[in-house]
The first five atom37 places (N, CA, C, CB, O) and aatype in JSON, in Angstrom:
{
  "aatype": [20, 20, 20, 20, 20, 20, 20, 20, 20, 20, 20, 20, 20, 20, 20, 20, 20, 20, 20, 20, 20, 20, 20, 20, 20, 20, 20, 20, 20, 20, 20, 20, 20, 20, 20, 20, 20, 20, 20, 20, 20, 20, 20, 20, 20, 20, 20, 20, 20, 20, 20, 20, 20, 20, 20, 20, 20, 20, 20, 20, 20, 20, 20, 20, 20, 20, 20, 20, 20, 20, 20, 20, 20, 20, 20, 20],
  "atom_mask": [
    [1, 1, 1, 1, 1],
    [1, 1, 1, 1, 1],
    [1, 1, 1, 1, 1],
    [1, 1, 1, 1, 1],
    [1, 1, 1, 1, 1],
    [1, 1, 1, 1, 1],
    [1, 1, 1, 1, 1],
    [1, 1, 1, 1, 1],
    [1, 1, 1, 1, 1],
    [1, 1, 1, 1, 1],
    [1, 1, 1, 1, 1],
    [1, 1, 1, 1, 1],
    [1, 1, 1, 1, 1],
    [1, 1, 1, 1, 1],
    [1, 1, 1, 1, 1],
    [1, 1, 1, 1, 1],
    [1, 1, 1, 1, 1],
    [1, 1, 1, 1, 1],
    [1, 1, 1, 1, 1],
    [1, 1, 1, 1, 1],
    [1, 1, 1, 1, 1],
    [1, 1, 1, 1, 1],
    [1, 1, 1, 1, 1],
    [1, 1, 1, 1, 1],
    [1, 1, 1, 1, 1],
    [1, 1, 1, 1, 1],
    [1, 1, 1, 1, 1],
    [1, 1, 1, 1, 1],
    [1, 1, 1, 1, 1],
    [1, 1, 1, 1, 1],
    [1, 1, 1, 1, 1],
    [1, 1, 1, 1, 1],
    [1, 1, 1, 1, 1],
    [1, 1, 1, 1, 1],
    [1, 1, 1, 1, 1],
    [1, 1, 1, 1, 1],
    [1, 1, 1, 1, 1],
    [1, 1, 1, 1, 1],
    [1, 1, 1, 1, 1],
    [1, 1, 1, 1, 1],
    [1, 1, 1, 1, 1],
    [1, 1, 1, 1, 1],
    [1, 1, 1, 1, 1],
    [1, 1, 1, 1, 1],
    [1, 1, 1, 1, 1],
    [1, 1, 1, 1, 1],
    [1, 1, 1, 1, 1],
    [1, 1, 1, 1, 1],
    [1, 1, 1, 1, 1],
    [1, 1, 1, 1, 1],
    [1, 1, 1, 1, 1],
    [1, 1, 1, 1, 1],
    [1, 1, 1, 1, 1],
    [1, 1, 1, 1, 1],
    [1, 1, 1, 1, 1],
    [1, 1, 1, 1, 1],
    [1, 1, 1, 1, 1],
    [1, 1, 1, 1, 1],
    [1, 1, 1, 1, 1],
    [1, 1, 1, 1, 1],
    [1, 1, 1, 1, 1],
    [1, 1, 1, 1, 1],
    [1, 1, 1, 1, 1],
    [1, 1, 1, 1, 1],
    [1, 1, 1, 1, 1],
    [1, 1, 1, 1, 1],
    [1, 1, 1, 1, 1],
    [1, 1, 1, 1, 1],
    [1, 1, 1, 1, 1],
    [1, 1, 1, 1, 1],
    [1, 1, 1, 1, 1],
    [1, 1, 1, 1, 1],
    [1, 1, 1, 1, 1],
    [1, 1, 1, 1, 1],
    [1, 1, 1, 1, 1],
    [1, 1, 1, 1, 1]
  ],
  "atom_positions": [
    [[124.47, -9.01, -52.76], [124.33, -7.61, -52.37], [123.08, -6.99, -53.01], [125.58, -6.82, -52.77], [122.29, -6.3, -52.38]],
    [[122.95, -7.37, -54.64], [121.75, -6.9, -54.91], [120.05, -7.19, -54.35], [121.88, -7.14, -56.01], [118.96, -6.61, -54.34]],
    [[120.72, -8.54, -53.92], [118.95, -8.9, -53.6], [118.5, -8.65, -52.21], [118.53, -10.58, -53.82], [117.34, -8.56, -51.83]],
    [[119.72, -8.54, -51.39], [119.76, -7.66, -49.94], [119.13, -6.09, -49.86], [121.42, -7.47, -49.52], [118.53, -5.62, -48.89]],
    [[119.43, -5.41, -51.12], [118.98, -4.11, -51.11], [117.17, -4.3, -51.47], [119.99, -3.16, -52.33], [116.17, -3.93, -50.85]],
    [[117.38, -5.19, -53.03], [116.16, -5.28, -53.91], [115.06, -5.6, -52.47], [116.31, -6.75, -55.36], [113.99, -4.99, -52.52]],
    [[115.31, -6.63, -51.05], [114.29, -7.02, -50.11], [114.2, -5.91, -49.28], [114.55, -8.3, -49.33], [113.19, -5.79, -48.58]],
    [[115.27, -4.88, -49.21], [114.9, -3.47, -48.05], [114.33, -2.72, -48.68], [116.03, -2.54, -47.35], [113.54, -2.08, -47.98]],
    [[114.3, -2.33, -50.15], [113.32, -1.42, -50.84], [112.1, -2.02, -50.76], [113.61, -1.12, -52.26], [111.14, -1.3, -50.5]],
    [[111.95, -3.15, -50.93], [110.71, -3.82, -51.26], [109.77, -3.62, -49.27], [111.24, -5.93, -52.02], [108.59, -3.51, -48.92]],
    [[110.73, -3.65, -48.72], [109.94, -4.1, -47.16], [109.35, -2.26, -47.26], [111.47, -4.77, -45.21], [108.25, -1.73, -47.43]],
    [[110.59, -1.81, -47.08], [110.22, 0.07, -47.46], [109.04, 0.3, -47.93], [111.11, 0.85, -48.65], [108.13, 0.65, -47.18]],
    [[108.84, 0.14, -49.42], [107.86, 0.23, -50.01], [106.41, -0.43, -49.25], [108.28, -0.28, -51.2], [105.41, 0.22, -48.95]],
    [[106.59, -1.7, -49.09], [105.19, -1.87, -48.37], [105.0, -1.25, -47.77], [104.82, -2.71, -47.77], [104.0, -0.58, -47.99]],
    [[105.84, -0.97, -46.48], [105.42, -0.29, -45.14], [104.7, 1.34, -45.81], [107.11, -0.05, -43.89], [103.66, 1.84, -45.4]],
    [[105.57, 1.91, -46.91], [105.15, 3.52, -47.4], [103.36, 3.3, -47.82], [106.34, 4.13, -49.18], [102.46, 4.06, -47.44]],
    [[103.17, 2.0, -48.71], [102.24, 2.37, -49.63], [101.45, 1.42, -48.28], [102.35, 1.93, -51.55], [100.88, 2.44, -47.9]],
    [[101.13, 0.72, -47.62], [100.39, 0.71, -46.52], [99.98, 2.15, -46.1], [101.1, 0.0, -45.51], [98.84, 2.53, -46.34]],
    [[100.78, 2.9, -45.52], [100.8, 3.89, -45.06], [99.92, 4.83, -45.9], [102.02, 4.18, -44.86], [99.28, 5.66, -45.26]],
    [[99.79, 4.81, -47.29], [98.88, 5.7, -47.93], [98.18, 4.91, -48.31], [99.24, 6.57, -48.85], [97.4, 5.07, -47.37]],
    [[97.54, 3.88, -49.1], [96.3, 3.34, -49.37], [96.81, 2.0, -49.47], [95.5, 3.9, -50.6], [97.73, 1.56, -50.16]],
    [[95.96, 1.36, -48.54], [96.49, -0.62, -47.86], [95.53, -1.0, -49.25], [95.56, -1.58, -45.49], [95.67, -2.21, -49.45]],
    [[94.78, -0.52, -50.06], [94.31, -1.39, -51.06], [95.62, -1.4, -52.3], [92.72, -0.77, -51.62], [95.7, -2.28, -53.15]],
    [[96.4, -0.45, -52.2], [97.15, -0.74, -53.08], [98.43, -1.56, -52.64], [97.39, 0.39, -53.68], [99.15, -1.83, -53.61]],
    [[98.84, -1.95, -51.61], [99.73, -2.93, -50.97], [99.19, -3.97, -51.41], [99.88, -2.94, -49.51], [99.99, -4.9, -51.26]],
    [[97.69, -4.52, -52.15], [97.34, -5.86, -52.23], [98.16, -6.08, -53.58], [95.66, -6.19, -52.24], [98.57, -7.23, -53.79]],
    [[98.44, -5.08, -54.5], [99.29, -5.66, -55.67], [100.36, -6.42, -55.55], [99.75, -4.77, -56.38], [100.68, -7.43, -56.17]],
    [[101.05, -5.69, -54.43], [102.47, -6.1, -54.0], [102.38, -7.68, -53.26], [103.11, -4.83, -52.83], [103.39, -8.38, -53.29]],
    [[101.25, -8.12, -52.67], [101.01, -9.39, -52.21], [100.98, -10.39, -53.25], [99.84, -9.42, -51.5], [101.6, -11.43, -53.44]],
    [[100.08, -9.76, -53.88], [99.45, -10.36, -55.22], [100.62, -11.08, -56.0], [98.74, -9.12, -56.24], [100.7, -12.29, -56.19]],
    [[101.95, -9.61, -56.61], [103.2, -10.43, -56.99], [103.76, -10.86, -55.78], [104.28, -9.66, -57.8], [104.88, -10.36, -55.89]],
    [[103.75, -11.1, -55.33], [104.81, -12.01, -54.32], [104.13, -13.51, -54.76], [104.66, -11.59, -52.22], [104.98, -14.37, -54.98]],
    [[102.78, -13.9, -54.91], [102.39, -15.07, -54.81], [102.37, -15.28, -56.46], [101.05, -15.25, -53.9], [101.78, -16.31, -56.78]],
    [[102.88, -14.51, -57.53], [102.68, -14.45, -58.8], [104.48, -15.05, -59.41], [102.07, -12.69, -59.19], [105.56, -14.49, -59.24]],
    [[104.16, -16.38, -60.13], [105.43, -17.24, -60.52], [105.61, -16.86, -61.93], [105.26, -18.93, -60.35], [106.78, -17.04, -62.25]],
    [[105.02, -16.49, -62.72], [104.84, -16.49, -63.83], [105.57, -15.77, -64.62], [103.88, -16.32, -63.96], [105.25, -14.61, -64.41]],
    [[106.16, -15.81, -65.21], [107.16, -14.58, -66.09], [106.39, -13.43, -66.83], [108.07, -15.33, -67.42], [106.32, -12.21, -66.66]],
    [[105.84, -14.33, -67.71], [105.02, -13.12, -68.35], [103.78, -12.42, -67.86], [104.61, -13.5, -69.51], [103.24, -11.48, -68.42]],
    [[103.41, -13.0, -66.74], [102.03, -12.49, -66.22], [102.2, -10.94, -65.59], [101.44, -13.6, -64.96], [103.07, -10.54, -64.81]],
    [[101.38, -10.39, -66.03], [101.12, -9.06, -65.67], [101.94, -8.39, -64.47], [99.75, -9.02, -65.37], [102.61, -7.38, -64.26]],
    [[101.43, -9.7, -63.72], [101.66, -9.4, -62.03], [103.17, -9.75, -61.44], [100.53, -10.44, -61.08], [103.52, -9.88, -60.27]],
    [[103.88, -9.86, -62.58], [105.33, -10.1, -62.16], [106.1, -9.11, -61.37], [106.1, -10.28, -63.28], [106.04, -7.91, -61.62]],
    [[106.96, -9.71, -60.25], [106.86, -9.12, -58.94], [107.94, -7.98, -59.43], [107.25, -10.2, -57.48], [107.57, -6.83, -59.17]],
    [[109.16, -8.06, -60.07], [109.85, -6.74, -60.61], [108.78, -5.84, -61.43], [111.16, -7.14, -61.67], [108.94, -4.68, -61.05]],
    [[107.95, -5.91, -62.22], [106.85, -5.44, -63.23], [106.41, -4.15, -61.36], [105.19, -7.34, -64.12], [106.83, -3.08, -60.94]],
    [[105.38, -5.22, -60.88], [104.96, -4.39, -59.71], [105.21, -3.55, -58.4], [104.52, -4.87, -59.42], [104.51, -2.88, -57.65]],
    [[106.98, -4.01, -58.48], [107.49, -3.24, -57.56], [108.02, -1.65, -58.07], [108.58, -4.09, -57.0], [108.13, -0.58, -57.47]],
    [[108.34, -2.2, -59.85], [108.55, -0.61, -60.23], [107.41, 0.12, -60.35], [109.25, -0.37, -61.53], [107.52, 1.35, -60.34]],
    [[106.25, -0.41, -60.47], [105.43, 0.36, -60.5], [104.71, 1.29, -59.37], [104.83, -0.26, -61.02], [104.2, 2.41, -59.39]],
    [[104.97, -0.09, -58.04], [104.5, 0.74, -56.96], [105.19, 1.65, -56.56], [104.24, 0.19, -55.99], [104.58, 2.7, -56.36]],
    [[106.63, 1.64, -56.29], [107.36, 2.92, -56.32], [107.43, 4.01, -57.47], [108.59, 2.57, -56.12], [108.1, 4.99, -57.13]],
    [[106.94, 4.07, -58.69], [106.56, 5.42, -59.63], [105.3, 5.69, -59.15], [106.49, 5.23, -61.36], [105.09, 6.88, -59.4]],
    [[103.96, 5.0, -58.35], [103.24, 5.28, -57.45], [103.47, 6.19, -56.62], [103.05, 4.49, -56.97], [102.97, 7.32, -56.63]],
    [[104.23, 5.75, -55.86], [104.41, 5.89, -54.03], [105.36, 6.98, -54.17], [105.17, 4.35, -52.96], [105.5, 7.59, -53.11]],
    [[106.4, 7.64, -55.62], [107.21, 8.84, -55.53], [106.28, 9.84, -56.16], [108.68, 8.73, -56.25], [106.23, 10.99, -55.72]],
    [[105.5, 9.44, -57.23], [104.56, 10.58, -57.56], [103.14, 10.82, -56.59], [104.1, 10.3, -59.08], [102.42, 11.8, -56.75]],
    [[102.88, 9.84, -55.63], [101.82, 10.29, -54.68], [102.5, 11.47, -53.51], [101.19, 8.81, -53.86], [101.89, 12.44, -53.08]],
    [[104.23, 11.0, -53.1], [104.88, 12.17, -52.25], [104.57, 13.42, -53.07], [106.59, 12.0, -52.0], [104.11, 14.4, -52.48]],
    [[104.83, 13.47, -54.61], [105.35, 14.75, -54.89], [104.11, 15.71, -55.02], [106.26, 14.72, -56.19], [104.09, 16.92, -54.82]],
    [[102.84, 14.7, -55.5], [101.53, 15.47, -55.56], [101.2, 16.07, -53.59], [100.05, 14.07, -56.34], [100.69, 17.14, -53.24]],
    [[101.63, 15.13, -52.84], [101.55, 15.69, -51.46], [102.26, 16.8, -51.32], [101.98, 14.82, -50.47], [101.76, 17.73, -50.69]],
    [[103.73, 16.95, -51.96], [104.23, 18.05, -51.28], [104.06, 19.34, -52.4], [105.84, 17.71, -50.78], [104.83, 20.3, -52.36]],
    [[103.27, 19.26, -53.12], [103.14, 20.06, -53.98], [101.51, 20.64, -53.77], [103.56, 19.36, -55.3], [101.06, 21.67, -54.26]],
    [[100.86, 19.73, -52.98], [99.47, 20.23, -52.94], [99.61, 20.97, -51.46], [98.19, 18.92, -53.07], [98.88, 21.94, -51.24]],
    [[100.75, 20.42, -50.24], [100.8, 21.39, -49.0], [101.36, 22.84, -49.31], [101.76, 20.74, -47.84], [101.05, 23.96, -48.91]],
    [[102.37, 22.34, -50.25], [103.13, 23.56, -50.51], [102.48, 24.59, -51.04], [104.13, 23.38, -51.29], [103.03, 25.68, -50.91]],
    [[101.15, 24.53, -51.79], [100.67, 25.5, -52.43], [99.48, 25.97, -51.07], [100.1, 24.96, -54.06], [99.22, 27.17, -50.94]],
    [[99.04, 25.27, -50.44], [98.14, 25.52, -49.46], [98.93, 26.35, -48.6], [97.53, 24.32, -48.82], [98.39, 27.27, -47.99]],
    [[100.09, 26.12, -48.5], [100.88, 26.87, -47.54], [101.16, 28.43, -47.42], [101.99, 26.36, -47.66], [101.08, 29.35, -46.61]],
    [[101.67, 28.07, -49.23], [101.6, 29.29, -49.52], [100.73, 30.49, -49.94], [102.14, 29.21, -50.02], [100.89, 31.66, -50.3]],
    [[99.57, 29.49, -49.69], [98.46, 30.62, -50.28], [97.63, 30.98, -48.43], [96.94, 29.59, -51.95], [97.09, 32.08, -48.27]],
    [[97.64, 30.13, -47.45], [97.43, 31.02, -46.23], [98.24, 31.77, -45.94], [97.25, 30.51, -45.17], [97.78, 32.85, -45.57]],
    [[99.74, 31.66, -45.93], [100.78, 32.59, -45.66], [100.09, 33.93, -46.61], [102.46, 31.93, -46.18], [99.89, 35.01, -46.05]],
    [[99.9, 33.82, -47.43], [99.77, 35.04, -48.44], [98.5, 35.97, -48.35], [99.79, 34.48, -49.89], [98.35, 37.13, -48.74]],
    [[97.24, 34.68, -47.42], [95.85, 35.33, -46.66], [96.28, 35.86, -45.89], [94.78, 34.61, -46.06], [95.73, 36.96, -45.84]],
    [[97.18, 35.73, -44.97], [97.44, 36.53, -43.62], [98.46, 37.27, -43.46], [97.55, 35.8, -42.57], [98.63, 37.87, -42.4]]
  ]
}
C-alpha cells in the first residue's frame, strides 16, 4: 500500500514540477538512475525535496497573484 501511494506522489510530482521548470524534473531522473545509499542523489533524499520545492513554489505563486490582485482591485 505504501509504495502504491509513494509511485502516485512521485508520478504527481513529476508531471507538477515539469509543469513549472523541466530543468528541475532532471533531479528526479537523476535519482531514479541513482543506487547508492549515501549519495546525495538518493531517490527518497530528492523526492522530499522536490515536493518542499514544488509546495513552496505554489505558495510564492499564490501569494505573489494574491497581492497583485489585491492591489489592482484597490487601483480601481
Amino acid at each position: 500500500m505504501y509504495r502504491h501511494v509513494f509511485w502516485f506522489l512521485m508520478l504527481l510530482l513529476l508531471l507538477v514540477s515539469i509543469g513549472y521548470i523541466p530543468t528541475f524534473s532532471a533531479f528526479i531522473f537523476l535519482s531514479l538512475f541513482s543506487k547508492k545509499k549515501g549519495s546525495i542523489f538518493h531517490f527518497e533524499t530528492i523526492f522530499l525535496c522536490c515536493w518542499v520545492y514544488v509546495i513552496g513554489e505554489m505558495l510564492l505563486h499564490i501569494y505573489v497573484h494574491s497581492t497583485y490582485f489585491f492591489f489592482f482591485v484597490q487601483v480601481n
